[in-house]
C-alpha positions as CSV (number, residue, x, y, z in Angstrom):
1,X,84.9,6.2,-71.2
2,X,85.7,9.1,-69.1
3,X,83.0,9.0,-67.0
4,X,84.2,5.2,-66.4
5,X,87.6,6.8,-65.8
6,X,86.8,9.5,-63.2
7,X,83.7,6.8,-61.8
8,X,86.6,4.3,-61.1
9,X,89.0,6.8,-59.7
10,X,85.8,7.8,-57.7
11,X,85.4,4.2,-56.7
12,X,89.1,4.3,-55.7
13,X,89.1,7.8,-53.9
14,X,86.3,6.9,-52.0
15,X,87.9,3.4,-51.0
16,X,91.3,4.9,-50.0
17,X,89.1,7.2,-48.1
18,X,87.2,4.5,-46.3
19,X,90.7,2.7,-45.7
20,X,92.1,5.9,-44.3
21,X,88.8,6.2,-42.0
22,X,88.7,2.7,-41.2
23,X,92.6,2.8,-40.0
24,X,91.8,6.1,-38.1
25,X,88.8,4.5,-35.9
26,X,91.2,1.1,-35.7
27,X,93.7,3.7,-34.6
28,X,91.4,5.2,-31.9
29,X,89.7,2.5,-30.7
30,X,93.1,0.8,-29.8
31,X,94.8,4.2,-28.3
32,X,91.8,4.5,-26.2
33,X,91.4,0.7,-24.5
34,X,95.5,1.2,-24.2
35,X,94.4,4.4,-22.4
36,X,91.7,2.7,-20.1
37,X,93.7,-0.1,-19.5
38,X,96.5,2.5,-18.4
39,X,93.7,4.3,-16.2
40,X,92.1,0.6,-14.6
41,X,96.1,-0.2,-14.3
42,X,97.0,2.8,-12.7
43,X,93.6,3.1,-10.3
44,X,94.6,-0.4,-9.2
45,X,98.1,0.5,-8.4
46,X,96.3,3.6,-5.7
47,X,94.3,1.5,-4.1
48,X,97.2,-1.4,-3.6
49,X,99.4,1.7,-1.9
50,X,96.2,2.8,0.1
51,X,95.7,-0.9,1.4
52,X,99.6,-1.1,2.3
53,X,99.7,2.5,4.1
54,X,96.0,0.9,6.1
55,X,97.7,-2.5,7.0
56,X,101.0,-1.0,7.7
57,X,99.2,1.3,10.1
58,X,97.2,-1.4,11.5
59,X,100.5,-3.7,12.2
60,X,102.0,-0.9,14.1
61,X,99.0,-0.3,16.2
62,X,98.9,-4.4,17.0
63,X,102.4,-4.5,17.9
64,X,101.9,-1.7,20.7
65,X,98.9,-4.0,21.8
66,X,100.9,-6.8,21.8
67,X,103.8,-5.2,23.6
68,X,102.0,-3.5,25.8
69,X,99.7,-6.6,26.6
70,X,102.8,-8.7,27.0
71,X,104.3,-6.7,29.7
72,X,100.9,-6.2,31.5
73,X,100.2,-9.9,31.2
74,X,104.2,-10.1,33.2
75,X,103.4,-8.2,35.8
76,X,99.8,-9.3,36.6
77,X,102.0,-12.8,37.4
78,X,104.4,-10.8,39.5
79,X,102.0,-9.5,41.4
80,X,100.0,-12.8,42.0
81,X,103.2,-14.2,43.1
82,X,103.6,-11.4,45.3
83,X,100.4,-11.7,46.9
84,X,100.9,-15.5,47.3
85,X,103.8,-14.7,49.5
86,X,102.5,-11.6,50.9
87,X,100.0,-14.2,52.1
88,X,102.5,-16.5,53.3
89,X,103.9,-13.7,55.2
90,X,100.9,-12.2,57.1
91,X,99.8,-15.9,57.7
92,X,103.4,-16.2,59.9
93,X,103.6,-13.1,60.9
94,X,99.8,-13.5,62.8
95,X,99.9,-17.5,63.4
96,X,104.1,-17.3,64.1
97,X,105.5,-18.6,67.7
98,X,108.8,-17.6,68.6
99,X,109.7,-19.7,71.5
100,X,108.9,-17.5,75.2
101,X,112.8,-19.1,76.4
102,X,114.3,-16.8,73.3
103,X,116.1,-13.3,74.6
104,X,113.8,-10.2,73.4
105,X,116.5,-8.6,70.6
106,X,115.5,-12.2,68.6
107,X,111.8,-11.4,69.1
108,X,112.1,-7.7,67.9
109,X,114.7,-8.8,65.1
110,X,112.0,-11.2,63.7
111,X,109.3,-8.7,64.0
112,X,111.2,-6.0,62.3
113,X,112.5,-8.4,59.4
114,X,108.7,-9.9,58.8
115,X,107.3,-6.3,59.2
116,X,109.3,-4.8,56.7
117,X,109.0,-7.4,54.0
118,X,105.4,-7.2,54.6
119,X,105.7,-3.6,53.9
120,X,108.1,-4.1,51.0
121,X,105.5,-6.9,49.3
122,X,102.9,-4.8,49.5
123,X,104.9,-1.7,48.4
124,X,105.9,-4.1,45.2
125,X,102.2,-4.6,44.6
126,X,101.2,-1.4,44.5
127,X,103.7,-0.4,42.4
128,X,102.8,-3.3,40.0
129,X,99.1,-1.9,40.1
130,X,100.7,1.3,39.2
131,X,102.9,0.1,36.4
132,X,99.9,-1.4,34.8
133,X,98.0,1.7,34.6
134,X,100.4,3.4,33.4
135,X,101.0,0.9,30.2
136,X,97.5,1.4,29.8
137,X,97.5,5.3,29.6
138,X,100.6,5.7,27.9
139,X,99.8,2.8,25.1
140,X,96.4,4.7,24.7
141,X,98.2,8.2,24.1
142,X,100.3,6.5,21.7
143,X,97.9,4.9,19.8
144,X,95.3,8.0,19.5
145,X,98.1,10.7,19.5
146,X,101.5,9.8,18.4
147,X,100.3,7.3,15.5
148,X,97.9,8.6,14.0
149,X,95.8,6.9,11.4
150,X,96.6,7.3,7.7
151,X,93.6,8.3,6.8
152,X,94.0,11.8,6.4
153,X,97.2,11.0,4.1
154,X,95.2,8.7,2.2
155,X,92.0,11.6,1.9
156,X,94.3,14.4,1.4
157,X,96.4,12.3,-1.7
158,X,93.7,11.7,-3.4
């Protein structure tokens, strides 16, 4: 009888020992998917931010594109329609009659008016030609100097 007594409390001691140990690894097991969830979760999250900071850099550096192939775009037209009339110009200014009955002030007026806005159109060209390499070189220097890619925020973070 007392060896049935102390087997059943055996029986019990060593079932409220396998509950308790059974509870502990339930325990476990569900503190450490929470904590790999929590790790996928929060890995996730870094690499989101690291794709914003890349695309955020990579919108800035198309909208000085854009901009600056916008205004180069503008003054390539100017300057076509500058050489259009810069044509226009030379073409009267070499096949242009002034009548041999007019007084010789009128023919050095004309001359001096069609001379100098020969000058000044191609004076405008060049300056056009000018402008656009200067978009160039200064959208270059700002897009390898003053923004700088986020990559060595990005390396440095992690």
């Amino acid at each position: 009888m007392i060896l049935g007594i102390i087997g059943a409390a055996g029986g019990w001691g060593a079932l409220s020992v396998g509950a308790l140990y059974s509870w502990f690894a339930h325990v476990y097991g569900y503190n450490r998917d929470s904590w790999m969830v929590d790790v996928t979760l929060r890995q996730q999250f870094e690499y989101q931010c690291d794709n914003m900071q890349v695309a955020t850099h990579g919108m800035s550096r198309d909208e000085v594109r854009d901009r600056s192939q916008a205004a180069i775009t503008k003054l390539s037209n100017y300057i076509l329609v500058t050489n259009l009339i810069l044509a226009l110009s030379a073409e009267i200014l070499v096949e242009g009659r002034i009548p041999p009955q007019s007084a010789d002030f009128i023919l050095n007026a004309y001359m001096l008016c069609l001379g100098t806005s020969v000058l000044y159109l191609v004076l405008s060209i060049l300056f056009g030609i000018v402008a656009i390499n200067q978009i160039y070189t200064d959208s270059a220097e700002l897009l390898t100097e003053k923004i700088p890619p986020a990559w060595k925020d990005i390396d440095e973070k992690n």
